[in-house]
N, CA, C and O atoms as a CHARMM CRD file, in Angstrom:
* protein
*
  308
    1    1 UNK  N      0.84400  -1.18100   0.00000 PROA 1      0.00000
    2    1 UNK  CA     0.00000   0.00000   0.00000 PROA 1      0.00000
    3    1 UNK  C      0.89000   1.24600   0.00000 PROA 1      0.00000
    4    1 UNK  O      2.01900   1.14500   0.48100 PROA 1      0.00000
    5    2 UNK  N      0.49400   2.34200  -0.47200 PROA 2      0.00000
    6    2 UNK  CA     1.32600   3.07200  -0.83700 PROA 2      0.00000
    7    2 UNK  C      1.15000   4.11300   0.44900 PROA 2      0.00000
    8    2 UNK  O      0.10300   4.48200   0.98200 PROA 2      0.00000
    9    3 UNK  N      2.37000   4.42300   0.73000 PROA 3      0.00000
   10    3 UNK  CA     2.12800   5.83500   2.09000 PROA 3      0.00000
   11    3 UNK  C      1.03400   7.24700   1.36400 PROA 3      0.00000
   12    3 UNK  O      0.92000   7.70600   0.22800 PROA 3      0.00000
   13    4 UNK  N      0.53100   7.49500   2.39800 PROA 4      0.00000
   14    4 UNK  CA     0.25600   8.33400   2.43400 PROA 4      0.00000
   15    4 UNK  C      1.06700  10.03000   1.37800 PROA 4      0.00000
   16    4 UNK  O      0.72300  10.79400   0.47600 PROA 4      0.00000
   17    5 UNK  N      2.01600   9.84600   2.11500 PROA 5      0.00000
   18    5 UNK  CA     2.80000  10.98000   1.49300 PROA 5      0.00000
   19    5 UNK  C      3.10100  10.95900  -0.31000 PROA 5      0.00000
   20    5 UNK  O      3.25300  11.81200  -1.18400 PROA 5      0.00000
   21    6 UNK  N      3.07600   9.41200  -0.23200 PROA 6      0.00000
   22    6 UNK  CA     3.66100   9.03600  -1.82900 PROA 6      0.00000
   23    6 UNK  C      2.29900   9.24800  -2.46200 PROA 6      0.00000
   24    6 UNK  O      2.34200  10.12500  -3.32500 PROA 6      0.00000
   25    7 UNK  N      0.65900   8.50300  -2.22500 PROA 7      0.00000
   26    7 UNK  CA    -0.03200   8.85100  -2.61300 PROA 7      0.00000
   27    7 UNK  C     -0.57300  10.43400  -3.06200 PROA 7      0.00000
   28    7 UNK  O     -1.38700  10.46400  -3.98500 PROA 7      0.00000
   29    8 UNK  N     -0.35100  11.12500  -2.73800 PROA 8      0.00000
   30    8 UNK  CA    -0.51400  12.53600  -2.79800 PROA 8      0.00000
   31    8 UNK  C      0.56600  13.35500  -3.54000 PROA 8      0.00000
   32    8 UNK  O      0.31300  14.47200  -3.99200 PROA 8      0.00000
   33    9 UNK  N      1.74400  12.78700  -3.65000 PROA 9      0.00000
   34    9 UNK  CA     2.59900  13.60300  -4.55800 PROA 9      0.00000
   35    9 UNK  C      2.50500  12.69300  -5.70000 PROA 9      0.00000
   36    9 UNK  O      2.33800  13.41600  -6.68200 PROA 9      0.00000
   37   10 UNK  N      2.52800  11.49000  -6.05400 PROA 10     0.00000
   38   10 UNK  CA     1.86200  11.16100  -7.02900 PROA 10     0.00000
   39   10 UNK  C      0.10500  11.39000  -7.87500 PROA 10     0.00000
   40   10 UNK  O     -0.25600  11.26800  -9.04600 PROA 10     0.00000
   41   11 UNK  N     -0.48200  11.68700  -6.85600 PROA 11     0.00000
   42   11 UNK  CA    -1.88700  12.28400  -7.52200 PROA 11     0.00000
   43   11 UNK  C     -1.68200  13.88300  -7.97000 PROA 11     0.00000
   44   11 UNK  O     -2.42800  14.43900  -8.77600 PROA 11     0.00000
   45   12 UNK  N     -0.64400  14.47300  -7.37100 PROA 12     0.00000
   46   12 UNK  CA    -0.13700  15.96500  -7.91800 PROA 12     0.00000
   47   12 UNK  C      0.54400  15.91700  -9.24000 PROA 12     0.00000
   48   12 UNK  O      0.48700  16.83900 -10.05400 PROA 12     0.00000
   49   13 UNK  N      1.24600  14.70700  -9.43400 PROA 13     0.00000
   50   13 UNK  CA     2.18000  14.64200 -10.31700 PROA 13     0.00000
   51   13 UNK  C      1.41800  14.31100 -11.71000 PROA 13     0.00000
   52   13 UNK  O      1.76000  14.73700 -12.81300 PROA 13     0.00000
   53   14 UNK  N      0.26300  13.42300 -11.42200 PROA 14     0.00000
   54   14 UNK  CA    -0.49100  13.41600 -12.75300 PROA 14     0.00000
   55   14 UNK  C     -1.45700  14.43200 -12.99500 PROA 14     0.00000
   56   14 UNK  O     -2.03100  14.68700 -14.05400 PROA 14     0.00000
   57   15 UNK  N     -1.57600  15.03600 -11.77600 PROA 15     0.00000
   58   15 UNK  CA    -2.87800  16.23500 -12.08200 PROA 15     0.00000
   59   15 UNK  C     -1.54200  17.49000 -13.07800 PROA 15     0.00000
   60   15 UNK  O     -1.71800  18.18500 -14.07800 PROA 15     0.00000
   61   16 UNK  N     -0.63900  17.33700 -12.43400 PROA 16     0.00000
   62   16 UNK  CA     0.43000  18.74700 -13.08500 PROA 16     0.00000
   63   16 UNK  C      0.56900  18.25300 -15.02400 PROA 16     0.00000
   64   16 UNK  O      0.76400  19.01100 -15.97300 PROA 16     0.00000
   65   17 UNK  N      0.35700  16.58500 -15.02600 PROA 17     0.00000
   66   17 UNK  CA     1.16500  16.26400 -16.43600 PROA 17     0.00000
   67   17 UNK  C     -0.56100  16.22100 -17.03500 PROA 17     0.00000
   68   17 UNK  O     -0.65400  16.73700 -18.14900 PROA 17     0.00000
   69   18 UNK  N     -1.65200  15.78900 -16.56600 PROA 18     0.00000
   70   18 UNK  CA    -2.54500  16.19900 -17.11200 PROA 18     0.00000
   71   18 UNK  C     -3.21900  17.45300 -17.91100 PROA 18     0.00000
   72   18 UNK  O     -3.86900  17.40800 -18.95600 PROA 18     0.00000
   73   19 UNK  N     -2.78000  18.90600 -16.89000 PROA 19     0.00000
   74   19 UNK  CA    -2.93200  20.17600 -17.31300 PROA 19     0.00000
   75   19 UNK  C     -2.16100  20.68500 -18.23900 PROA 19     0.00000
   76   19 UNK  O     -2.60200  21.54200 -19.00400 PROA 19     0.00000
   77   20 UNK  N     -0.45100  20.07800 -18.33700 PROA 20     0.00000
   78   20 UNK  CA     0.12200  20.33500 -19.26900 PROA 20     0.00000
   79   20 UNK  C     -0.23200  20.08900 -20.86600 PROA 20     0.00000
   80   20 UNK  O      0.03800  20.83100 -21.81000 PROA 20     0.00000
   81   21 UNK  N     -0.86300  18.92100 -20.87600 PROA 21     0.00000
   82   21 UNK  CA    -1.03900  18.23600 -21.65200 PROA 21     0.00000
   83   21 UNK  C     -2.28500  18.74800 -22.48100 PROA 21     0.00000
   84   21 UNK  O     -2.35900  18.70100 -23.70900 PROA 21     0.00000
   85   22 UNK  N     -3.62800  19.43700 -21.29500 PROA 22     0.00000
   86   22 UNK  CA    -4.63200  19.79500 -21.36000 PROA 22     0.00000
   87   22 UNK  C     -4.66100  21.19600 -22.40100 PROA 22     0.00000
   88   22 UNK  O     -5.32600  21.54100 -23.37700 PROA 22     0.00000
   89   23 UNK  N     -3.33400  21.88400 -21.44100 PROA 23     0.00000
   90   23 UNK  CA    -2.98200  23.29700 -22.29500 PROA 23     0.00000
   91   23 UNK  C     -2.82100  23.23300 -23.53200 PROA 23     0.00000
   92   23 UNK  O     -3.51300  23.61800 -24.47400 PROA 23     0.00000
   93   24 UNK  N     -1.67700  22.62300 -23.45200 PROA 24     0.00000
   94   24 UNK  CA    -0.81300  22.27400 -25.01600 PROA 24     0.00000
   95   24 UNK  C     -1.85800  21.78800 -26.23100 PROA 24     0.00000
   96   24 UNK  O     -1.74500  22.13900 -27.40500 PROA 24     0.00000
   97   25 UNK  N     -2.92700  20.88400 -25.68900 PROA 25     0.00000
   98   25 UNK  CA    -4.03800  20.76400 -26.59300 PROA 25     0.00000
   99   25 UNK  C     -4.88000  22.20000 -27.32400 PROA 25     0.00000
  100   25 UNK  O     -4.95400  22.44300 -28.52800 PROA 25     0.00000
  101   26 UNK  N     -5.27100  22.75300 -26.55600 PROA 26     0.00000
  102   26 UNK  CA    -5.89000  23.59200 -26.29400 PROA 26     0.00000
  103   26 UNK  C     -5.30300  25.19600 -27.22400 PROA 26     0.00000
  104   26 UNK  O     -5.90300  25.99800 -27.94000 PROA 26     0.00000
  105   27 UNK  N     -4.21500  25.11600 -26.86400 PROA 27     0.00000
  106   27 UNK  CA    -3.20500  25.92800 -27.57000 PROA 27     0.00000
  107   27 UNK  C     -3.04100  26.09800 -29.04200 PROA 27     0.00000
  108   27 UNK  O     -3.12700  27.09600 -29.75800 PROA 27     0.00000
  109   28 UNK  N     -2.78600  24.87400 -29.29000 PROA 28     0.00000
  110   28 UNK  CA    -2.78400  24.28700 -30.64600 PROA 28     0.00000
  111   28 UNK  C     -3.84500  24.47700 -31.72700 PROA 28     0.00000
  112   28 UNK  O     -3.79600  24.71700 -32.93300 PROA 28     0.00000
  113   29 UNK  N     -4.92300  24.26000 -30.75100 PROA 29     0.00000
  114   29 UNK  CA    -6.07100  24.64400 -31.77700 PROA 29     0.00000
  115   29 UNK  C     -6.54300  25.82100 -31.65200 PROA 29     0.00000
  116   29 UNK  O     -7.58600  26.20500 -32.18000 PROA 29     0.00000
  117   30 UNK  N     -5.64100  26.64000 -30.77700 PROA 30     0.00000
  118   30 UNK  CA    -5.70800  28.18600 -30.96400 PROA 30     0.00000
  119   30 UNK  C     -7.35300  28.61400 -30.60400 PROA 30     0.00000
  120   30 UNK  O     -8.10600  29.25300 -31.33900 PROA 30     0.00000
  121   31 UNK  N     -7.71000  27.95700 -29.00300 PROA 31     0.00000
  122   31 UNK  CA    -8.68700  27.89000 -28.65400 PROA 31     0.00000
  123   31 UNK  C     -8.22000  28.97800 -27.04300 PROA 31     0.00000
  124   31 UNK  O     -7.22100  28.94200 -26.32500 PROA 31     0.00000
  125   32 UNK  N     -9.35100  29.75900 -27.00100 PROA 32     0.00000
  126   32 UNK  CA    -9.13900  30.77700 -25.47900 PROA 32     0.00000
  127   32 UNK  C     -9.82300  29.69600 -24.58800 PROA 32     0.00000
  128   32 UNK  O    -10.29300  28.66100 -25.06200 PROA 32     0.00000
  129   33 UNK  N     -9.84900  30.07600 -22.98900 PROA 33     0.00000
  130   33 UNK  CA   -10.53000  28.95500 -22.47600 PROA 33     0.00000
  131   33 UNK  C    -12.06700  29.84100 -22.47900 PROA 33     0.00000
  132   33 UNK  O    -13.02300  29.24200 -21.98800 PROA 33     0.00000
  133   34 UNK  N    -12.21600  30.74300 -22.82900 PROA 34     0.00000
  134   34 UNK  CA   -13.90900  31.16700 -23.11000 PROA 34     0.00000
  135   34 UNK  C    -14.37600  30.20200 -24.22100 PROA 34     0.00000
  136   34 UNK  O    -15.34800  29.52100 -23.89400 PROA 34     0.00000
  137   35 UNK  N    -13.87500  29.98700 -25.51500 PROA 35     0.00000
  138   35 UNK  CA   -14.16000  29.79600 -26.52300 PROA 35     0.00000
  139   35 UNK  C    -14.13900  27.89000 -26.27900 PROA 35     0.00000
  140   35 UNK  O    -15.02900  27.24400 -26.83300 PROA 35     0.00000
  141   36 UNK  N    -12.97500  27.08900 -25.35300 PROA 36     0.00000
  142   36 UNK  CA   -13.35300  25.73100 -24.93300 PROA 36     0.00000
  143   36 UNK  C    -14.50600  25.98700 -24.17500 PROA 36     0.00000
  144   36 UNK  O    -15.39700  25.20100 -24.49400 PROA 36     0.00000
  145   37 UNK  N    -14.90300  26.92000 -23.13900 PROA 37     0.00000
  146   37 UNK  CA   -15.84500  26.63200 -22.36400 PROA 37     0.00000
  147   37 UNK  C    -16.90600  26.38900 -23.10800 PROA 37     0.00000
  148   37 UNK  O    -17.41700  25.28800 -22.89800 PROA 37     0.00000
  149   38 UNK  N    -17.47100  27.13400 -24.01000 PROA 38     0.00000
  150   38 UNK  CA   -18.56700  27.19700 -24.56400 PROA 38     0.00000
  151   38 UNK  C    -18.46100  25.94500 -25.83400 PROA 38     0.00000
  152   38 UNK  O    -19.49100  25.88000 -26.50400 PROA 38     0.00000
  153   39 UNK  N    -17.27800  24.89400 -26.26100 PROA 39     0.00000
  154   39 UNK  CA   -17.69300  24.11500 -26.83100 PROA 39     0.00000
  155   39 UNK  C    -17.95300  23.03900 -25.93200 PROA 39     0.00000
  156   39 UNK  O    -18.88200  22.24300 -26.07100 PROA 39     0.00000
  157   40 UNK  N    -17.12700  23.02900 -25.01700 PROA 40     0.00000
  158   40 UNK  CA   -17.42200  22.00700 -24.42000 PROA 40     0.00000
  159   40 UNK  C    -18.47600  21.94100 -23.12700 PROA 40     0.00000
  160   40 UNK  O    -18.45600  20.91100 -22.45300 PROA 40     0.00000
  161   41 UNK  N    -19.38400  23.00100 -22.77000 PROA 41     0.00000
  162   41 UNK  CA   -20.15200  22.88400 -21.43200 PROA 41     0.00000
  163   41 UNK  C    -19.61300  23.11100 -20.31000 PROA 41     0.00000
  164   41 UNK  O    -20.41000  23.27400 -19.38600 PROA 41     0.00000
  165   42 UNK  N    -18.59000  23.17500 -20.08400 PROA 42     0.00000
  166   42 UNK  CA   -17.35700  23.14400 -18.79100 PROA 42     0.00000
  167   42 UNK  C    -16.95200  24.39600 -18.61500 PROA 42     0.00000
  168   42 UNK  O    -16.26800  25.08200 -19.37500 PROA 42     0.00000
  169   43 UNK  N    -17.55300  24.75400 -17.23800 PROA 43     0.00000
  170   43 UNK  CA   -17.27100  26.37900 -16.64500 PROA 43     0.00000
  171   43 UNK  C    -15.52200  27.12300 -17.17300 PROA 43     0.00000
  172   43 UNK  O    -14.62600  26.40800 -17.62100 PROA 43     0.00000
  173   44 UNK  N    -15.41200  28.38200 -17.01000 PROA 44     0.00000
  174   44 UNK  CA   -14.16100  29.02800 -17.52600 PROA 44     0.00000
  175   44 UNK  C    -13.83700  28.37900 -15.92900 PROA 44     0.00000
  176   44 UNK  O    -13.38100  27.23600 -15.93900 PROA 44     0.00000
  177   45 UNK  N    -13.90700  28.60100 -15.46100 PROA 45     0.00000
  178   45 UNK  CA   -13.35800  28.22400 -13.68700 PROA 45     0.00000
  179   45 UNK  C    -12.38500  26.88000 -13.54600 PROA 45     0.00000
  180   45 UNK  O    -11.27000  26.51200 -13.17300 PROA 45     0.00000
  181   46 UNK  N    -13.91200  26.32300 -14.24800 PROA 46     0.00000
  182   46 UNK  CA   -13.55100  24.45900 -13.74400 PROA 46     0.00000
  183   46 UNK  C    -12.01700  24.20800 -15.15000 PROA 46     0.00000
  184   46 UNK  O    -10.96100  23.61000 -14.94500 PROA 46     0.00000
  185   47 UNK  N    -12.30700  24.66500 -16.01400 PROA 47     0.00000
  186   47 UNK  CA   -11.01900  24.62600 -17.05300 PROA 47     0.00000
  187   47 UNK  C     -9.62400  25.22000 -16.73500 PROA 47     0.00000
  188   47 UNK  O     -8.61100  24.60700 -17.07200 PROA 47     0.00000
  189   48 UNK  N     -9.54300  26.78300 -15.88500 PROA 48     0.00000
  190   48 UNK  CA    -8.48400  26.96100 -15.09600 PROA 48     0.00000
  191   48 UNK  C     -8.58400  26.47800 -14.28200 PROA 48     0.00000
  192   48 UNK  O     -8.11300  27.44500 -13.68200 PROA 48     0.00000
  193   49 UNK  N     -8.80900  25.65700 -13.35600 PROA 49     0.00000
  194   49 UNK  CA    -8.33500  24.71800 -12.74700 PROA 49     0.00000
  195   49 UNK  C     -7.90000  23.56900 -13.38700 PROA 49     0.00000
  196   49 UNK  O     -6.74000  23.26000 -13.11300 PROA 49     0.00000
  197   50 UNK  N     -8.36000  23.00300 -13.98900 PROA 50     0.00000
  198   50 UNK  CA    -7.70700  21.91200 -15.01900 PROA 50     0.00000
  199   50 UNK  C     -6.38100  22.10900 -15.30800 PROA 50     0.00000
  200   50 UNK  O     -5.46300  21.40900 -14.88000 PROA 50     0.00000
  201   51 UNK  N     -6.28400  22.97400 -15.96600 PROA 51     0.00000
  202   51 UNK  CA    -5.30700  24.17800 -16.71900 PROA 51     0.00000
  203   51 UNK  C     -4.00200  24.11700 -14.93800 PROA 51     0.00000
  204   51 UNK  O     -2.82200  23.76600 -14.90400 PROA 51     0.00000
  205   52 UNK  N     -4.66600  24.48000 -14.07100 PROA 52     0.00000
  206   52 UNK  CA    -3.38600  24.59900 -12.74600 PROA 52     0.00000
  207   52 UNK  C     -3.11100  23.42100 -12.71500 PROA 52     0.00000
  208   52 UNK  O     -2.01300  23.17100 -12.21600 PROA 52     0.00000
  209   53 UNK  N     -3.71600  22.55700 -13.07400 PROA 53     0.00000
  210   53 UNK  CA    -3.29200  20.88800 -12.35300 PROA 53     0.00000
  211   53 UNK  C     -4.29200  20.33600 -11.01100 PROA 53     0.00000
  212   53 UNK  O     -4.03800  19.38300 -10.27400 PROA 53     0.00000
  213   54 UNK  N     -5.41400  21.18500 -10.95600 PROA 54     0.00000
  214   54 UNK  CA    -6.31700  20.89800 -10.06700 PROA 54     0.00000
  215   54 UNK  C     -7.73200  20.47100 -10.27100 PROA 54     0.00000
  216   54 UNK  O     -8.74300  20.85700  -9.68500 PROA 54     0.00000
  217   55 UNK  N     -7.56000  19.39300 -11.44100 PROA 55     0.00000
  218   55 UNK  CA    -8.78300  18.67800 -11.81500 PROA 55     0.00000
  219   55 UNK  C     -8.89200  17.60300 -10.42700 PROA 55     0.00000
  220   55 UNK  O     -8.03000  16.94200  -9.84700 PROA 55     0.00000
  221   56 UNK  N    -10.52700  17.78600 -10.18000 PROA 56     0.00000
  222   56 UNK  CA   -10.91600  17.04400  -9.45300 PROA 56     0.00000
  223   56 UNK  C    -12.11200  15.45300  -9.39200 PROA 56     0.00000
  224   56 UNK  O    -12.57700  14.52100  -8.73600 PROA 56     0.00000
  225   57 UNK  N    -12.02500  16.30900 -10.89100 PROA 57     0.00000
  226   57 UNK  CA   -13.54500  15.04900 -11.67900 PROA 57     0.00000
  227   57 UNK  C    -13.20500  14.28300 -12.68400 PROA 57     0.00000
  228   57 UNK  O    -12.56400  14.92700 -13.51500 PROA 57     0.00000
  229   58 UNK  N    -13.39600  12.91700 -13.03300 PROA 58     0.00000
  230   58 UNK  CA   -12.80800  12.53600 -14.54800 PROA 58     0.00000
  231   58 UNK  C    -13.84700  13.04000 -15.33500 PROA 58     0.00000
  232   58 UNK  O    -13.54600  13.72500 -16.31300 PROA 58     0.00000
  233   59 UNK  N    -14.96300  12.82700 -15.08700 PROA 59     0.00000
  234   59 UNK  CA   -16.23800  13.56100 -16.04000 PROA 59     0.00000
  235   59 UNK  C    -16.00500  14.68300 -16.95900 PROA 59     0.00000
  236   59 UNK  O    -16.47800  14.84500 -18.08400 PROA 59     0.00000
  237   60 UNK  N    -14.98100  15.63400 -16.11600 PROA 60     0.00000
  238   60 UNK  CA   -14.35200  16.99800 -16.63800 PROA 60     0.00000
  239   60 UNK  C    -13.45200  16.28600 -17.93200 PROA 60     0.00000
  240   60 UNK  O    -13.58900  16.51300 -19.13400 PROA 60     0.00000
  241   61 UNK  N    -12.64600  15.50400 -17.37100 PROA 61     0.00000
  242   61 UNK  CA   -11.32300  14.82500 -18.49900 PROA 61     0.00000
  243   61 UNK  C    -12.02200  14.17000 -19.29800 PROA 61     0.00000
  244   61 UNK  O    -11.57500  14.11400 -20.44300 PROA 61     0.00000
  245   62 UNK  N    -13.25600  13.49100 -19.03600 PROA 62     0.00000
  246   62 UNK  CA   -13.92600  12.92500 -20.64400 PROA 62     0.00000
  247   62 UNK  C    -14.23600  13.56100 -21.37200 PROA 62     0.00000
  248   62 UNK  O    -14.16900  13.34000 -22.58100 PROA 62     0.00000
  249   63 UNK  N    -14.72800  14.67500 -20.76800 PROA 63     0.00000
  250   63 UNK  CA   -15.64100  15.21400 -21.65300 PROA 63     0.00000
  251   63 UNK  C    -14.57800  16.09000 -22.60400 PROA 63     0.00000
  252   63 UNK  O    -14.92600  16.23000 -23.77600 PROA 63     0.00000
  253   64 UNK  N    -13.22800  16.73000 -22.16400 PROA 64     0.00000
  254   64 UNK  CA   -12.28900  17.10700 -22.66000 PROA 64     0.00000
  255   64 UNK  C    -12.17100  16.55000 -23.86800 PROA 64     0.00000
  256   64 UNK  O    -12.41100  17.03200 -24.97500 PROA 64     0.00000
  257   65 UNK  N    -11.62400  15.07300 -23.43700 PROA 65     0.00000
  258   65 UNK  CA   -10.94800  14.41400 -24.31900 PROA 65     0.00000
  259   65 UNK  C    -11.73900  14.08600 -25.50000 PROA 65     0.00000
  260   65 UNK  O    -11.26400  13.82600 -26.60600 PROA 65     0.00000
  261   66 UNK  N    -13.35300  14.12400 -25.10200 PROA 66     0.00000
  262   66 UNK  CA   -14.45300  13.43100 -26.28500 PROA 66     0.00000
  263   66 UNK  C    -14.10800  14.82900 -27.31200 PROA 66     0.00000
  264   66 UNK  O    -14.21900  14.77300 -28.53700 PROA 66     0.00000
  265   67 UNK  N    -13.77700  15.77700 -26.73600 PROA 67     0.00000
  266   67 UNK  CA   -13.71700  17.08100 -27.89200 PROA 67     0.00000
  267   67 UNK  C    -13.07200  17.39100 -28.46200 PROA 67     0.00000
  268   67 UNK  O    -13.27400  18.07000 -29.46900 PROA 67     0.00000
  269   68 UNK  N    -11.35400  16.77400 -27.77300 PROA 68     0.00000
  270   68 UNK  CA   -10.28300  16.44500 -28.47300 PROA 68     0.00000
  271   68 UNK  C    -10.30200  15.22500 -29.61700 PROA 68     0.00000
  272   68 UNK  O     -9.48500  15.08900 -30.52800 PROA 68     0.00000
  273   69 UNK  N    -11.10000  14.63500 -29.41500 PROA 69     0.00000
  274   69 UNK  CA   -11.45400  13.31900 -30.21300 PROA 69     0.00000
  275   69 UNK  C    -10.09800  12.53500 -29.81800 PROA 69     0.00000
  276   69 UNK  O     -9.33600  12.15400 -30.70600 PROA 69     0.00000
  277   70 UNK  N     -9.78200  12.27200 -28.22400 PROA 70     0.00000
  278   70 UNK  CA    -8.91800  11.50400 -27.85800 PROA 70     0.00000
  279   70 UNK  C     -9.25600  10.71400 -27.06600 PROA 70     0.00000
  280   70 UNK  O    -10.29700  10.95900 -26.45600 PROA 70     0.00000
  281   71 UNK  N     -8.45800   9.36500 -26.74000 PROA 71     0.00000
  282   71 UNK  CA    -8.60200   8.73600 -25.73500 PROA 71     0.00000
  283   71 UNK  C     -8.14100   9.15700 -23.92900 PROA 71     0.00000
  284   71 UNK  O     -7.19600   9.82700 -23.51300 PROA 71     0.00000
  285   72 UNK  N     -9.08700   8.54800 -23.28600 PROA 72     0.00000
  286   72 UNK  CA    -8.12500   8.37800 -22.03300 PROA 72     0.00000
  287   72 UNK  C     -7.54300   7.21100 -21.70200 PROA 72     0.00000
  288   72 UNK  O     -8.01800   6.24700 -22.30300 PROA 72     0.00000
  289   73 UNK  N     -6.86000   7.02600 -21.10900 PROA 73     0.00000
  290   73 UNK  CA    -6.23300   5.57200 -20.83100 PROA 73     0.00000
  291   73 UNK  C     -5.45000   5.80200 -19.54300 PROA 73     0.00000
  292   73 UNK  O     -4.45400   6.52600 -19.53300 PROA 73     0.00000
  293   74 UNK  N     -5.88100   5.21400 -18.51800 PROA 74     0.00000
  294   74 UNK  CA    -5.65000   5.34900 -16.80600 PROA 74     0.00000
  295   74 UNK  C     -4.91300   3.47300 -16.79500 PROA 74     0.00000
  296   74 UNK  O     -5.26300   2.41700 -17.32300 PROA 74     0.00000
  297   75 UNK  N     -4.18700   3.74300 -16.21300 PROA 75     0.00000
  298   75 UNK  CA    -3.35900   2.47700 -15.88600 PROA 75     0.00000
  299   75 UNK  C     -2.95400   2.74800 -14.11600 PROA 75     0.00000
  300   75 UNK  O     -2.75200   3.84300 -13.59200 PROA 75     0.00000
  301   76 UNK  N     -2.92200   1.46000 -13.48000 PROA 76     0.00000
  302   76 UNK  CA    -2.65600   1.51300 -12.13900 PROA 76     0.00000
  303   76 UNK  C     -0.96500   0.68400 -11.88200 PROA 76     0.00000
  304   76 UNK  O     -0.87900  -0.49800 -12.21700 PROA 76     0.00000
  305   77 UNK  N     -0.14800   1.14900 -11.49200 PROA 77     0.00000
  306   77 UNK  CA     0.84900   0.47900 -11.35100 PROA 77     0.00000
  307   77 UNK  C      1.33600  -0.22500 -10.22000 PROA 77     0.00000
  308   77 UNK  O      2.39100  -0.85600 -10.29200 PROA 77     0.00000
């Protein structure tokens, strides 16, 4: 079982590579986060947070990804 301490800097560590990842999408298609909010339903708020690395919902990341026309893929190690 994983400590405590490790659990939590590892759930930081994918929330930080998630947002990166989130941006860089986002960027690319030369999208503001007003202009994602409104394609995708998902508050300007709840997206800067995404955007910090402080996603708290996967619902948020599906629905992302369904707009990216990408997969998610969660693996447990």
């Amino acid at each position: 079982m994983l400590e405590l301490s490790a659990y939590k800097k590892n759930k930081k560590e994918l929330r930080d590579a998630i947002a990166v990842q989130l941006r860089a999408l986002r960027e690319k298609e030369g999208l503001s986060i007003e202009e994602l909010s409104v394609c995708t339903g998902i508050s300007v708020e709840i997206l800067r947070g995404v955007e910090d690395g402080k996603a708290r919902r996967l619902g948020h990341l599906y629905r992302l990804a369904r707009y990216y026309d990408k997969q998610m893929k969660i693996e447990f190690y």
